[in-house]
C-alpha positions in Angstrom: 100.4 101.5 123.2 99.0 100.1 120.1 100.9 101.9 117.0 99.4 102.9 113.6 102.1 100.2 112.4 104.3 98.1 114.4 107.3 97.2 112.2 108.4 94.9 115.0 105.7 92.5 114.6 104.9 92.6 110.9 105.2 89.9 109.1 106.9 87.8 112.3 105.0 85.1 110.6 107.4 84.9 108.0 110.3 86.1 110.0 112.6 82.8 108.8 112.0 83.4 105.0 112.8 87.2 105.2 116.3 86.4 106.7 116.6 84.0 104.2 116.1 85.8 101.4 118.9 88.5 102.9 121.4 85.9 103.6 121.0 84.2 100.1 122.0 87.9 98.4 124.7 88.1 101.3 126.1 85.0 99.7 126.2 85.8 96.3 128.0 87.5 94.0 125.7 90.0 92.8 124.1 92.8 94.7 122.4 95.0 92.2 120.1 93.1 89.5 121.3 90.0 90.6 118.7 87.0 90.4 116.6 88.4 93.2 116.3 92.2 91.5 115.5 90.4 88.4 113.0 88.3 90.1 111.2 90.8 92.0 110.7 92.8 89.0 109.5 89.9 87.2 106.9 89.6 90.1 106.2 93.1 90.2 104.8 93.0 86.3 102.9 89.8 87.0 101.2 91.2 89.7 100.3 94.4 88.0 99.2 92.7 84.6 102.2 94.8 82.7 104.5 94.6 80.3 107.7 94.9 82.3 108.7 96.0 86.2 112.0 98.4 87.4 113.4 98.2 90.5 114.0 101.8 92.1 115.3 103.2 95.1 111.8 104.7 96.3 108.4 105.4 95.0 109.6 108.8 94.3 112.6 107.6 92.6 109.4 105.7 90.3 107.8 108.9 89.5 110.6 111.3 88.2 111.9 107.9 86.0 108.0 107.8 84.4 107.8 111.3 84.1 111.2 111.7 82.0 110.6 108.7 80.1 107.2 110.2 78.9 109.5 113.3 77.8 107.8 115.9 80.3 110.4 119.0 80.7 110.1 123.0 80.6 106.9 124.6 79.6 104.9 121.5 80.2 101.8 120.8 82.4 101.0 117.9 84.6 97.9 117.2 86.4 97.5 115.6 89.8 95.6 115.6 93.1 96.4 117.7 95.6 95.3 115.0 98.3 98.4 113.2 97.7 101.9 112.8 99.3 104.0 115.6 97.9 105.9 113.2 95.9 103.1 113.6 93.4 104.0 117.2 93.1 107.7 117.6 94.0 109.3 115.0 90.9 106.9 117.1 88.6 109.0 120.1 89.2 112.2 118.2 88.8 111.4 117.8 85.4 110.5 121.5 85.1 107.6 121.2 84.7 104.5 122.9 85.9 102.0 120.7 88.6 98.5 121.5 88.1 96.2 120.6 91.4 92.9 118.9 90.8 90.5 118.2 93.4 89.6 115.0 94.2 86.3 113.2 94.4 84.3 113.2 98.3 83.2 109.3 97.8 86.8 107.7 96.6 89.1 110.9 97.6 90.8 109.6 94.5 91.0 112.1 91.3 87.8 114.1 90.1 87.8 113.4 86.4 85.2 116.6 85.9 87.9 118.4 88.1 91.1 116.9 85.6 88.4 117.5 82.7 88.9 121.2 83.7 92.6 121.4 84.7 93.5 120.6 81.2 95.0 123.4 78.9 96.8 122.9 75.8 100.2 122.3 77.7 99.3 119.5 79.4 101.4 116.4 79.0 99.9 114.1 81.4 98.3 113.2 84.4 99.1 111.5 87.5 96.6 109.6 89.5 96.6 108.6 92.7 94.5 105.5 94.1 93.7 106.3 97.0 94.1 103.5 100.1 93.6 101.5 97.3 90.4 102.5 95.7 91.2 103.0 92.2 90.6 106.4 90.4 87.5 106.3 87.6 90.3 105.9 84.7 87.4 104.9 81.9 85.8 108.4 83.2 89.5 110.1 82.4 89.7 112.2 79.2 92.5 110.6 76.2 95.6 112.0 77.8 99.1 109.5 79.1 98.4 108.8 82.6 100.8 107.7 85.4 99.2 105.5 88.2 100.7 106.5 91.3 99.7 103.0 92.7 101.7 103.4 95.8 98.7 102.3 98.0 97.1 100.0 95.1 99.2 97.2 94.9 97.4 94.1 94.6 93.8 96.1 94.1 91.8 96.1 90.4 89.4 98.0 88.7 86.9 96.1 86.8 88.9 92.6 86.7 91.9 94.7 85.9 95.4 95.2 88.5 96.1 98.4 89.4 99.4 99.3 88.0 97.9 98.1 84.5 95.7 100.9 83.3 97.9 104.0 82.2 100.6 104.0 80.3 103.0 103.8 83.7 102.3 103.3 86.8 104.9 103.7 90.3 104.9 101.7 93.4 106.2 102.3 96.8 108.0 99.6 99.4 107.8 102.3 101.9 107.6 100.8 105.7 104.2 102.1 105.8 102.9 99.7 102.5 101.5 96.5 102.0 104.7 95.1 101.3 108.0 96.9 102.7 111.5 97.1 102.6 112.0 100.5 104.4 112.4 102.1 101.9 112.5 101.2 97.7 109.8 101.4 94.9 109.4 100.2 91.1 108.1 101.7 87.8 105.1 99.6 85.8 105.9 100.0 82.5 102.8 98.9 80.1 104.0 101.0 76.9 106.7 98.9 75.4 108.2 101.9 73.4 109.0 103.5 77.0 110.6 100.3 78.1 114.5 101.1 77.0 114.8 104.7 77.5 113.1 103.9 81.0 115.9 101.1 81.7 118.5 103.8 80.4 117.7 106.7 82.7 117.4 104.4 85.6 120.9 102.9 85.1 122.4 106.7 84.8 121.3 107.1 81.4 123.8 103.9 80.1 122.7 101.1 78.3 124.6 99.2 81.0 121.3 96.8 80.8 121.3 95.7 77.2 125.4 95.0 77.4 124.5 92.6 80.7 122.1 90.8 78.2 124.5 90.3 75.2 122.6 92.8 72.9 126.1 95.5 72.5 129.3 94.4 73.4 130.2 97.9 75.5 128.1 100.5 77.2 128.3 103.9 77.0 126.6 107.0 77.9 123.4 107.1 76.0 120.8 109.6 77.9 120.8 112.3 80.9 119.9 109.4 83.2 120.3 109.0 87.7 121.3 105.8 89.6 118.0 104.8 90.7 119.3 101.5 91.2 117.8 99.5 93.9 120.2 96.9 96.1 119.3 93.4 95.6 119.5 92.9 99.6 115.8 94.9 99.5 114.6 93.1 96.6 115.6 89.4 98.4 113.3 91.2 101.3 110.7 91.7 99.2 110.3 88.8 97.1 110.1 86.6 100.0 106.9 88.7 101.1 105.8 88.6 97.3 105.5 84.8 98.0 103.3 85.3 101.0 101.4 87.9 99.8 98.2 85.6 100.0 98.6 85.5 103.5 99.7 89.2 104.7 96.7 90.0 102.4 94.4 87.7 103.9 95.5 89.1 107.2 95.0 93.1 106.2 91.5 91.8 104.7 90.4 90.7 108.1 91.7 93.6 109.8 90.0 96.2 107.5 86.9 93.9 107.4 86.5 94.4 111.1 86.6 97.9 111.4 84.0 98.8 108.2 81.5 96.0 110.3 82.0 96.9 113.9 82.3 100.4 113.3 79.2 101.1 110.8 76.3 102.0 113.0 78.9 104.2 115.7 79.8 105.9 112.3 76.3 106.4 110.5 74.8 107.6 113.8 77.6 110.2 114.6 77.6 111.5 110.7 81.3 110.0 110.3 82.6 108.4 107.0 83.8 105.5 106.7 85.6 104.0 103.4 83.8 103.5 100.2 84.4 101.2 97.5 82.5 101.1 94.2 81.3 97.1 93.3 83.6 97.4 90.2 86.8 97.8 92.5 88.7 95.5 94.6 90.9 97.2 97.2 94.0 95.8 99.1 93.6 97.1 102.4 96.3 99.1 102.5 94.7 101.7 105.1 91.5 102.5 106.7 89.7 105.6 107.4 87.5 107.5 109.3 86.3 111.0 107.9 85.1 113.1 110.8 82.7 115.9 110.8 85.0 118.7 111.0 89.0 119.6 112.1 88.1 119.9 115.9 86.2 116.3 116.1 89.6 115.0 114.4 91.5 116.8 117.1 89.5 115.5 119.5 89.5 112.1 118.8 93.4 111.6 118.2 93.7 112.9 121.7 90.7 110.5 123.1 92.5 107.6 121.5 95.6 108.8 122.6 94.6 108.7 126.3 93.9 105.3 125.9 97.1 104.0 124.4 96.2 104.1 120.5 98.0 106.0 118.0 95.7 107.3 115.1 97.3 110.1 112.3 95.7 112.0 110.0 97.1 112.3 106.4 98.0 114.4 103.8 97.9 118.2 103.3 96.6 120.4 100.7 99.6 120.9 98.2 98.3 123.4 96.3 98.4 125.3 99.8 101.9 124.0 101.2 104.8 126.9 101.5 106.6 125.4 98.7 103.3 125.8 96.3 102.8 129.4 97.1 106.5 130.4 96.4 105.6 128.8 92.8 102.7 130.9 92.2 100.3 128.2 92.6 96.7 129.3 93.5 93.7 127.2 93.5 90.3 126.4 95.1 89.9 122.9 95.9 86.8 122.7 98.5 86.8 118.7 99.0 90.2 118.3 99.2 90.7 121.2 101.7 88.1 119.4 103.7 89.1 116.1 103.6 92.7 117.3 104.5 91.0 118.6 108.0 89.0 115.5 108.5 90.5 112.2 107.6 91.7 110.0 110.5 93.6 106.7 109.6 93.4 103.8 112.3 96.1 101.0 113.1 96.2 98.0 110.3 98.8 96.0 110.0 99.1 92.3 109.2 100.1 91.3 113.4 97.0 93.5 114.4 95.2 90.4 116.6 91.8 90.6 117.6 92.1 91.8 121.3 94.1 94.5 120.0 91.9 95.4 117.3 89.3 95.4 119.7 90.5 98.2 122.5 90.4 100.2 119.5 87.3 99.6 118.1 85.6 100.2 121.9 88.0 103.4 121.7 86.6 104.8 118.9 83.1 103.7 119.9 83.3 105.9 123.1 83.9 108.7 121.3 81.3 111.1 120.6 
């Protein structure tokens, strides 16, 4: 069988500094925001062209901390895709707050911004957008309103020179097994507005200024703000600083995976009326997934269960939240035509850094046979 991901053989090339990393934290005397949690968040902002990088238990964890540092509560609005992971959706209502489902656009699948143009209403307080495999969202198309990048798939993309992570006013990442880089589970918040920089900290650190007493600035901590322990261990962070340093190299790998597939797979595709990934000239995407969009639900069907005969495990994606169980028992109601068809018709194939080329391959001939 050739997985969607094989978590085995990821990164084996960099198997030594991984363990590493986990025995230096073993040996220390810090295991939360210790030198590697401060590190990796140090990293993080680099990477992302921002101001400053938290460490947090999950991507999720990332988007309920930006969300109540941007104030959002009762009575407000957010907007954000409904072709998106229900995280998106779910740490909007935490807040109590109200999501509002835009559609998305059928080149990029990322956020319309005609569609967000007309989701607005006098209660919105912001808008999350998702990047979608990595191809970043039009934000110079967005109307003036505090966005959040959900940048789970985006890390290491850009738009127009610029990282991902750097163009709204936060922006979340995810270290979930199935990203770039990985530590299970954990995530961080982008923080590029320096005024949400404290209160951020605070409510991440169970609304104490634990952080500024660490650092000298008050001589106690107290209870400051309604706040959570989103407090990632520094065993994860050690895990994923040492990828961090080898991202050139994962990335490189990823690159030549995804390369192969939009090459070898571009006539098959064009001649069978299938879609393959787009990305505008003025984007730079990290390769996080690739994508097939097939004709209709049925062709999907069919051709998880062709490549499944043949020892290859493809998955579809996402769907519609505006039409999930937990959106109707909120009174949602919408009409969002591409994202209810992309939902039925998107088909993601194996990439992952340890991918070789005669794997790669059977798959490619896989899909190729299918018609």
């Amino acid at each position: 069988m050739i997985p969607f991901m094989d978590l085995v053989r990821q990164h084996e090339a960099i198997k030594d500094e991984l363990l590493a990393a986990v025995a230096g934290v073993l040996s220390s005397s810090r295991f939360v925001l210790g030198p590697e949690g401060q590190a990796l968040e140090a990293e993080l902002a680099a990477r992302c062209g921002a101001r400053h990088g938290i460490g947090v238990g999950s991507g999720t964890d990332a988007l309920r901390l930006a969300l109540t540092a941007l104030g959002v509560g009762p009575g407000d609005e957010v907007v954000t895709p409904a072709f998106s992971f229900v995280a998106s959706a779910s740490t909007i209502v935490m807040t109590g707050a109200t999501p509002v489902f835009a559609d998305v656009d059928p080149v990029t699948l990322a956020l319309n911004p005609d569609a967000l143009e007309r989701a607005i209403t006098p209660r919105t307080r912001a808008v999350i957008v998702v990047h979608y495999a990595g191809v970043a969202c039009e934000i110079d198309a967005l109307p003036s309103i505090p966005i959040v990048e959900d940048n789970a798939h985006g890390l290491f993309g850009t738009y127009r020179g610029k990282p991902l992570g750097s163009l709204g006013k936060l922006a979340t990442l995810s270290f979930h097994e199935s990203k770039n880089i990985t530590c299970g589970e954990g995530g961080a918040l982008i923080v590029n507005d320096p005024a949400l920089v404290e209160r951020a900290e605070i409510l991440r650190d169970k609304g104490t200024n634990r952080g500024r007493f660490f650092r000298g600035e008050v001589d106690k901590y107290t209870w400051v703000d309604l706040g959570s322990s989103f407090l990632p261990s520094d065993l994860l962070a050690g895990f994923l600083v040492a990828q961090l340093d080898a991202a050139d190299t994962i990335q490189a790998q990823r690159q030549r995976v995804w390369k192969t597939y939009a090459s070898e797979l571009a006539a098959w595709a064009a001649t069978h009326g299938i879609g393959l990934p787009t990305v505008p000239a003025h984007c730079a995407h990290p390769a996080h997934l690739f994508y097939l969009l097939l004709p209709d639900l049925a062709k999907r069907t069919a051709l998880i269960a062709h490549l499944a005969a043949r020892g290859i495990q493809a998955l579809f994606h996402y769907q519609p939240l505006h039409r999930s169980e937990f959106a109707q028992r909120l009174g949602i109601r919408a009409q969002l035509p591409v994202t209810e068809s992309v939902c039925d018709r998107v088909l993601r194939l194996p990439l992952y850094p340890e991918l070789d080329e005669a794997s790669q391959r059977r798959v490619i001939d896989a899909v190729t046979s299918f018609s």
